[in-house]
C-alpha positions in Angstrom: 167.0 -67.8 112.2 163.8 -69.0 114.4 161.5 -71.6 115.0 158.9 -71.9 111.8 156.0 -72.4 113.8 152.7 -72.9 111.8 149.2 -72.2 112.6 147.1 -74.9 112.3 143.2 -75.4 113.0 143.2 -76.6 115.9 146.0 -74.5 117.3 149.6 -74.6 115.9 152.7 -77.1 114.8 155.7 -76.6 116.6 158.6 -78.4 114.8 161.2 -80.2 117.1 164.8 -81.6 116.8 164.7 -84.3 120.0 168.0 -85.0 121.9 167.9 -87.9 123.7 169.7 -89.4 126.6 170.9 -86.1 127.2 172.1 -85.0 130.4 169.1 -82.8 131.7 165.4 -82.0 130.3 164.9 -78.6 128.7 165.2 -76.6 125.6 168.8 -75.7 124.1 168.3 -73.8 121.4 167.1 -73.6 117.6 168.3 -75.5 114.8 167.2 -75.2 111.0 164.1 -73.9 112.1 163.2 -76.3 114.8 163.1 -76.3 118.6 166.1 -78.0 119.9 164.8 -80.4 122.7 167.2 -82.3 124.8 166.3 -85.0 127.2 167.3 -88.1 129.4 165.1 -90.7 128.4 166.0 -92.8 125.8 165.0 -93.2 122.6 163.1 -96.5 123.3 159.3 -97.5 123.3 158.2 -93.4 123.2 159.7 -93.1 126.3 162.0 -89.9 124.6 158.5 -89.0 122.9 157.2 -88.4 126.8 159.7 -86.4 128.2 159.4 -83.9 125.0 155.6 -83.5 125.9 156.6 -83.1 129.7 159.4 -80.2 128.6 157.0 -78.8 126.1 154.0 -78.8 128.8 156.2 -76.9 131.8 158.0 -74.2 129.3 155.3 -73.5 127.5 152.9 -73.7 130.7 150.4 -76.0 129.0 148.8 -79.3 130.0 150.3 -82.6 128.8 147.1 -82.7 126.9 147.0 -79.9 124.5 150.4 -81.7 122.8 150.0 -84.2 120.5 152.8 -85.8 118.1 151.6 -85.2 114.9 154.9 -86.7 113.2 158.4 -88.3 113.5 157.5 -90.6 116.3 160.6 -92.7 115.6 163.0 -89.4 113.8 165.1 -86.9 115.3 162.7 -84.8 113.6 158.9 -84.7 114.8 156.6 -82.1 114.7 154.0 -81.4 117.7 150.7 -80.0 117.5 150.1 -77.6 120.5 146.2 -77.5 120.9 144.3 -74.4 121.7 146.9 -71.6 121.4 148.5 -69.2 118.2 151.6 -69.5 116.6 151.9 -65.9 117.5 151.8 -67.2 121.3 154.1 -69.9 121.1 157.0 -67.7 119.5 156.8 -65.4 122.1 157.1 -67.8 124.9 160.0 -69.6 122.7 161.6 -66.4 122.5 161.5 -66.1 125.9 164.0 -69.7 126.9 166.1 -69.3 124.2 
């Protein structure tokens, strides 16, 4: 199974299943279809929200920027909208990490 990326107008929609106060920043896998996200912030005041966009910006080697939270600011679950590039892009460099 892989990451159901979607395109979207303005780029595409990257779903992500967030891990917080996790032991280290980065991406550890795929789970029902999302990008599995793990970080050490906690889930308090966005703060978890911000390290997701600073993972998302240096594995995907786009600026902070071009992601925006589209949904799930307070779920496990959120979805990301990555400005400016294809789904097509994306899930190459996705299948690259993991």
């Amino acid at each position: 199974m892989s990451v159901q990326i979607a395109d979207h107008a303005e780029g595409c929609i990257l779903p992500v299943r967030a891990q917080p106060g996790a032991r280290r920043n980065g991406i550890v896998g795929e789970q029902a279809g999302m990008l599995k996200v793990a970080v050490t912030a906690p889930p308090d005041k966005g703060r978890a929200n911000d390290a997701i966009v600073e993972v998302l910006a240096d594995v995907l080697g786009l600026k902070r920027t071009q992601i925006v939270l589209v949904s799930g600011p307070t779920s496990r679950q959120k979805k990301f909208l990555l400005r400016g590039v294809s789904a097509a892009v994306i899930a190459g460099m996705i299948a690259k990490v993991i």
